[in-house]
C-alpha positions in Angstrom: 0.0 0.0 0.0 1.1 3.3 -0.7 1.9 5.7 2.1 -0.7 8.6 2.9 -0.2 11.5 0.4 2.0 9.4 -1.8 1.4 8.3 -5.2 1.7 4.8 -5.7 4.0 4.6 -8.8 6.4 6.8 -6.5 6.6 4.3 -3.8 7.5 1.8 -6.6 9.6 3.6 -8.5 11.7 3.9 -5.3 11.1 1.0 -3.1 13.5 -1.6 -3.7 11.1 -4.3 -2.7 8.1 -3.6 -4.7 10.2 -2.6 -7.7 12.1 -5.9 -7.1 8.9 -7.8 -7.3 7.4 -6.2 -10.4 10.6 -7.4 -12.3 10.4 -10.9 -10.8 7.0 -11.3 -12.0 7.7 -9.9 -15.3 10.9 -11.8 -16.4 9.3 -14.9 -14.8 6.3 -14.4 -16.5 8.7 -14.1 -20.0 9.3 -10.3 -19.9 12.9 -10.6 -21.6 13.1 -6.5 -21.1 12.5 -7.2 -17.3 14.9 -10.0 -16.8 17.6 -7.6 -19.1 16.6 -5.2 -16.1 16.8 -7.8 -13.5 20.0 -8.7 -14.7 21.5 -5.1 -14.9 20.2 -4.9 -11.1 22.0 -7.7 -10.0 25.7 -7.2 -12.1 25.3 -4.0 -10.2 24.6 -5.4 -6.6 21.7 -3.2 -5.9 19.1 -3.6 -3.3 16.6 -4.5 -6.1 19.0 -7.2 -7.0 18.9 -8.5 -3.5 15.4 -8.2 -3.2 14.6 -10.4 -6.2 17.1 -13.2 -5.6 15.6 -13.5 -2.0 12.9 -14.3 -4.2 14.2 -15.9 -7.3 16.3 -18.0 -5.2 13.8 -21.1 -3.8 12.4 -21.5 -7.7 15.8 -21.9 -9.4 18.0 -25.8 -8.9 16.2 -27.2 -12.1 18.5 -25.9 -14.8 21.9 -27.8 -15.6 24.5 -25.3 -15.1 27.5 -25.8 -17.7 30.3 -23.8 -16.9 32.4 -23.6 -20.3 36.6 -22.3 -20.0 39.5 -22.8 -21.4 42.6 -20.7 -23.3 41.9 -17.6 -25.0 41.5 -19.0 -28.4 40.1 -22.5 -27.8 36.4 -21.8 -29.4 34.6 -21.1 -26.7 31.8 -18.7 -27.9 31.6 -20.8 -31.1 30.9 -23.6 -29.6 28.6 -22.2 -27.2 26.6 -20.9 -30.3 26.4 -24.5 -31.9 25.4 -25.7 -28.8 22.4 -23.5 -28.7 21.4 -24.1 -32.4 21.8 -28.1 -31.3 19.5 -27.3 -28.1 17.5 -25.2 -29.8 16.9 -27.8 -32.8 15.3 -30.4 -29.7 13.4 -27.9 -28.2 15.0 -27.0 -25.6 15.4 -23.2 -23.9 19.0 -22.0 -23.6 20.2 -19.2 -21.0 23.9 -17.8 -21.5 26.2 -15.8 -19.0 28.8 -14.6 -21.3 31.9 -13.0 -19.2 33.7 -10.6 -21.1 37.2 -8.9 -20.1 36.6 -5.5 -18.8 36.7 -2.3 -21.2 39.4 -0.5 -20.2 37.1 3.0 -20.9 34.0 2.0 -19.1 34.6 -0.8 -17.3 31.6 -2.8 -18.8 31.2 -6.2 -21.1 33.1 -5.9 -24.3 30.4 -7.7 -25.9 32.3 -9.9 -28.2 30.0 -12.9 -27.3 27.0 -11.4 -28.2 28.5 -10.3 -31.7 29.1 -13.8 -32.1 25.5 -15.1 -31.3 23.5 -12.6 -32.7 21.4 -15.3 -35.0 19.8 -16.0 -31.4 19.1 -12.5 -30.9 14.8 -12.8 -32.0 14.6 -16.2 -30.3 12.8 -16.1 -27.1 13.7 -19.4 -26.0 17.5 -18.2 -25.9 18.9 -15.3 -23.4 22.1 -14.1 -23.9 23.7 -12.0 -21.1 27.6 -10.4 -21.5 29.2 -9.7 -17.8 32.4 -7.8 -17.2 35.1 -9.3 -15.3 35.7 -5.9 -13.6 39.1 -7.4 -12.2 37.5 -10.7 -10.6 40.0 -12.9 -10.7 38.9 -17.2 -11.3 37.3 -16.4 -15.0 33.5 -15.3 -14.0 32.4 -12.2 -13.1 31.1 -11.9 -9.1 28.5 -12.0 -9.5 28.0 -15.0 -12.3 26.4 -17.5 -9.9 23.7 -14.7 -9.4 22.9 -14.1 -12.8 22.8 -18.3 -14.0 20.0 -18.5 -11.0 17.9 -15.8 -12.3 17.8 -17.4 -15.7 17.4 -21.1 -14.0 14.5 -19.5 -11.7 13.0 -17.8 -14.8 13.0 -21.5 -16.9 15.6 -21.8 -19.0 17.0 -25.5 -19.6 20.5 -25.1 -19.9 22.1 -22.3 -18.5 25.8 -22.1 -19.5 28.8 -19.8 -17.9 31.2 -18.9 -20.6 34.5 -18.1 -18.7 36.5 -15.0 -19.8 39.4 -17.2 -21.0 42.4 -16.0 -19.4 43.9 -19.1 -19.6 45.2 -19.8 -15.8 42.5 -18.3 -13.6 39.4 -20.1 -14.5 39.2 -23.2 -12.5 36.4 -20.9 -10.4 33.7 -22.0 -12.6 33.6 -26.0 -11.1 32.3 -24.3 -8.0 29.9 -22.3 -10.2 28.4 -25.4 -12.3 27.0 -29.0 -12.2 29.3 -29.8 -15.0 32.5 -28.0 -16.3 33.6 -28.7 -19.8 37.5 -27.5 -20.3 38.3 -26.6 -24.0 41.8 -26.9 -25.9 42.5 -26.4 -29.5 45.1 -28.7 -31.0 48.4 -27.7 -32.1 48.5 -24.5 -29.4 50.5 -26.1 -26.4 48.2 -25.6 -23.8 47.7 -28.8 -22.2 50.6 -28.7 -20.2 49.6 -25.3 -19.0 45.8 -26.4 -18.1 47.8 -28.9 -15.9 49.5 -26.3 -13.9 46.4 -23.9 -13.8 44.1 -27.0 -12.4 41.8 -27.2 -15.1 42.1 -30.8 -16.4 41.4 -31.6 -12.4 38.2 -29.6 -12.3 37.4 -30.8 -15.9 34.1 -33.4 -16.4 34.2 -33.0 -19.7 37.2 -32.3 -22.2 36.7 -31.0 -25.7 39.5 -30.8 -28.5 37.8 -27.8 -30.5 38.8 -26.6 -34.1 38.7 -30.9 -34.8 39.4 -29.5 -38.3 43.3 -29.2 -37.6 45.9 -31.3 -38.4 46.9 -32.7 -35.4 43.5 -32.8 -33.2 43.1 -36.5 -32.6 46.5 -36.5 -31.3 45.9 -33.7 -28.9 43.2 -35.8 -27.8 44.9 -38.6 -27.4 47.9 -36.7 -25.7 45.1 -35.4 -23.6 43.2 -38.9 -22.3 47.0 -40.2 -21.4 47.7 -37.1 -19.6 44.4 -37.1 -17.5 45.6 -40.9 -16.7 48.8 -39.8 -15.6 47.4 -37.1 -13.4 44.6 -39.5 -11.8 47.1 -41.8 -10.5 49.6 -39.2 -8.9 46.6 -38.0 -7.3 46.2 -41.3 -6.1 49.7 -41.6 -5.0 49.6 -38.0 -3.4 46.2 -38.8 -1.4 47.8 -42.1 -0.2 50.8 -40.5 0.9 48.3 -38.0 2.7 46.0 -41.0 4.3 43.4 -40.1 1.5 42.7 -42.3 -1.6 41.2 -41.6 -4.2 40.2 -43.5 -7.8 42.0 -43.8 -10.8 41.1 -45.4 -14.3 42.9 -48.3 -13.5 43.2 -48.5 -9.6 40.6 -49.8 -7.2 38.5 -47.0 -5.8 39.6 -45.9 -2.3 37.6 -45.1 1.1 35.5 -41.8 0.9 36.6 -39.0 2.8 35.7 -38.7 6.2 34.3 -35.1 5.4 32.2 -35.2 2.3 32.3 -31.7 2.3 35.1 -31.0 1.8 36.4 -29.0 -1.0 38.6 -32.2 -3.0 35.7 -34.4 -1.9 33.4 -33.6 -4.9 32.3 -36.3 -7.0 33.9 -36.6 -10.3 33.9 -39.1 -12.9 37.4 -41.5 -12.7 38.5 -40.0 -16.2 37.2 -37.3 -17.5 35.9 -37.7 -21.4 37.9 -36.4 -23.8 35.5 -35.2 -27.0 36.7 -33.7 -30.4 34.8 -31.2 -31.9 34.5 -28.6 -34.6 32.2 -25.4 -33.6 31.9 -23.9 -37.0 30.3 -26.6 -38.5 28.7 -28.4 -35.7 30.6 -31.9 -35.8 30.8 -33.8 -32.3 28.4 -31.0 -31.2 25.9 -33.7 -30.8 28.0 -36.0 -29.2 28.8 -33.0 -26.8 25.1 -32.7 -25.8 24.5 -36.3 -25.2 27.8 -36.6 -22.8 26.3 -33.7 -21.3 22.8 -34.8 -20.8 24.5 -38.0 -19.5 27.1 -36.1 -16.8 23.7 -34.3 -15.6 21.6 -37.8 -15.3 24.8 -39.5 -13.7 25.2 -36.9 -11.1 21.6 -37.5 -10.4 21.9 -41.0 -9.7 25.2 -40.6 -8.0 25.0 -37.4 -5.9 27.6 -35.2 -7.8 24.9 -32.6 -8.8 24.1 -32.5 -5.2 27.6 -32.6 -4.1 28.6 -29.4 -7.0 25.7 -27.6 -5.6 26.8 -27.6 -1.9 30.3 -26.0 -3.5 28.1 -23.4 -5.2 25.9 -22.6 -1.8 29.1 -22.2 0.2 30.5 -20.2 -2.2 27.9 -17.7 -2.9 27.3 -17.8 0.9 30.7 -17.3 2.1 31.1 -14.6 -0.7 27.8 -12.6 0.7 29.0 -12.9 4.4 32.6 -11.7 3.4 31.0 -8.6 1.8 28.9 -7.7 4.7 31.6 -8.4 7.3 33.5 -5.8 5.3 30.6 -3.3 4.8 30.1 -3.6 8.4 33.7 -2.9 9.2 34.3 -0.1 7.4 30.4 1.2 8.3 30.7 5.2 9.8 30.9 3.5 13.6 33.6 1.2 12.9 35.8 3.2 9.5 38.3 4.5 12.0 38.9 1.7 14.2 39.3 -0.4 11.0 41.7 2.1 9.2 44.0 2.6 12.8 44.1 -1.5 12.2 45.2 -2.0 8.7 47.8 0.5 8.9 48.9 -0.9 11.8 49.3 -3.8 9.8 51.4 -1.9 6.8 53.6 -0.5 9.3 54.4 -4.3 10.5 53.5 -3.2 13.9 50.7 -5.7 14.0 50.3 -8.6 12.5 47.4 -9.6 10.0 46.3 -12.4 12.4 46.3 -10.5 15.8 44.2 -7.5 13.2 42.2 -10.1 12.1 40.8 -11.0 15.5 40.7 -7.4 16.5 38.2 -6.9 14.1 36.2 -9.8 14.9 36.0 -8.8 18.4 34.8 -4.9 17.7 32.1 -7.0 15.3 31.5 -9.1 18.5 31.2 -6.0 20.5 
């Protein structure tokens, strides 16, 4: 109800909470300018944004969220469009969170992947959504997770998070998906470089792109023996730990103790190593179905469930880290916080002993 003496269309246009549910009901109700809106709202962290996840929140978890990374180069955006003319050709609806390096003049999206799948942009069953990086470091934006539950709450069947592709920073997105897919391109010498950034170890799926190259079978096969070879020193690492884990050709080990724990997650013994080429959509199918497969498997098996704590401890950690530092550096607590850190720079404290300091004026 509007307050006494105030017009109605006031109260919304500046009340967080009732504009918040005007563009939930729209974009769920298929207003594509409202969930553009919505979107904008939540990139931005605004109290509107917070508003409509509180929401959005309890009717998203029936998407399949496919995070997509890899080296700069690799095909991602191409074969993010073939696999929404494939999706699209079965029916299905297909949400995209595109990150984008930062613009070094504006600090927004630099839009390449929409300029790539513009044929989708009249389809109402596809959504395509560019994010800047803004500096975020792990290959998504910060506020990715956010964004792929608006378009899961709003119905979308696939929802897919397109890493920025800075080659070593973008193991992030396992935390962010049910199922990450890790491209290489043959012939570019980055498979020994996803080893050392992690992301054959977060990898469910592995896809040789540009399978139109001399040399892409071979990168593949260099690929499955290398995802061997790093399975069983995992093995031999854990058991020199007291933890043991499977490998392709090793008995599987006990479970850990703590199945919450951030190694403990699920993941298929060896990771399927796919060859495909984006610009004319061969192995594109084959992509989907091992898709559709990883998603029923970790239905059976618990990894969905097991990705999806990651993702709530991740988003929920995140949220309580910013308000613990909005908090601290509120108008009652700026100076004490500022007299801490530089403390701090000038070594005269250390960051553990500031660390608990601060704590204890939030305790106070």
């Amino acid at each position: 109800m509007a307050a006494q003496g105030v017009p109605a269309t006031a109260v919304s246009a500046h009340d967080p909470a009732v504009r918040a549910g005007e563009l939930t009901e729209a974009a769920v109700g298929g207003d594509r300018r409202a969930l553009a809106r919505l979107l904008t709202a939540v990139e931005n962290r605004t109290p509107v944004a917070e508003a409509a996840l509180r929401t959005l929140y309890p009717m998203a978890g029936r998407a399949h969220l496919v995070g997509i990374t890899g080296p700069p180069g690799a095909g991602k955006s191409t074969l993010v469009a073939a696999l929404i003319a494939e999706l699209r050709a079965r029916g299905r609806s297909v949400g995209v969170v595109a990150v984008d390096p930062s613009s070094p003049i504006t600090g927004g999206a630099l839009l390449g992947d929409r300029v790539r799948m513009q044929a989708y942009a009249s389809d109402r069953d596809v959504f395509i959504r560019s994010m800047a990086a803004r500096g975020h470091a792990g290959g998504l934006a910060s506020t990715s997770a956010a964004a792929a539950a608006v378009l899961d709450a709003c119905g979308f069947d696939l929802v897919f998070l397109e890493t920025v592709g800075t080659g070593q920073s973008e193991v992030e997105v396992a935390a962010a998906a049910d199922t990450t897919v890790v491209l290489e391109a043959p012939e570019m010498g980055d498979e020994v470089q996803a080893i050392k950034a992690g992301l054959l170890e977060v990898a469910d799926i592995v896809v040789v792109n540009k399978g139109d190259r001399p040399g892409a079978q071979r990168t593949a096969s260099q690929l499955r023996a290398m995802l061997v070879a790093v399975a069983r020193v995992g093995v031999a690492d854990r058991r020199h730990h007291g933890r043991v884990a499977a490998a392709p050709d090793l008995e599987p080990g006990p479970e850990p103790a703590d199945a919450s724990a951030p190694d403990a997650r699920p993941r298929p013994k060896q990771p399927e190593v796919l060859v495909t080429t984006a610009t004319t959509g061969e192995g594109v199918p084959g992509l989907l179905a091992s898709l559709d497969r990883h998603r029923a498997a970790g239905r059976d098996g618990g990894a969905t469930s097991a990705a999806r704590l990651a993702r709530a401890e991740a988003q929920v950690w995140a949220i309580l880290a910013d308000r613990t530092r909005a908090e601290l550096d509120a108008d009652g607590r700026r100076a004490g916080t500022q007299a801490i850190l530089r403390a701090v720079a000038d070594h005269e404290l250390d960051p553990f002993t500031a660390v608990d300091r601060l704590l204890a004026s939030l305790r106070g």
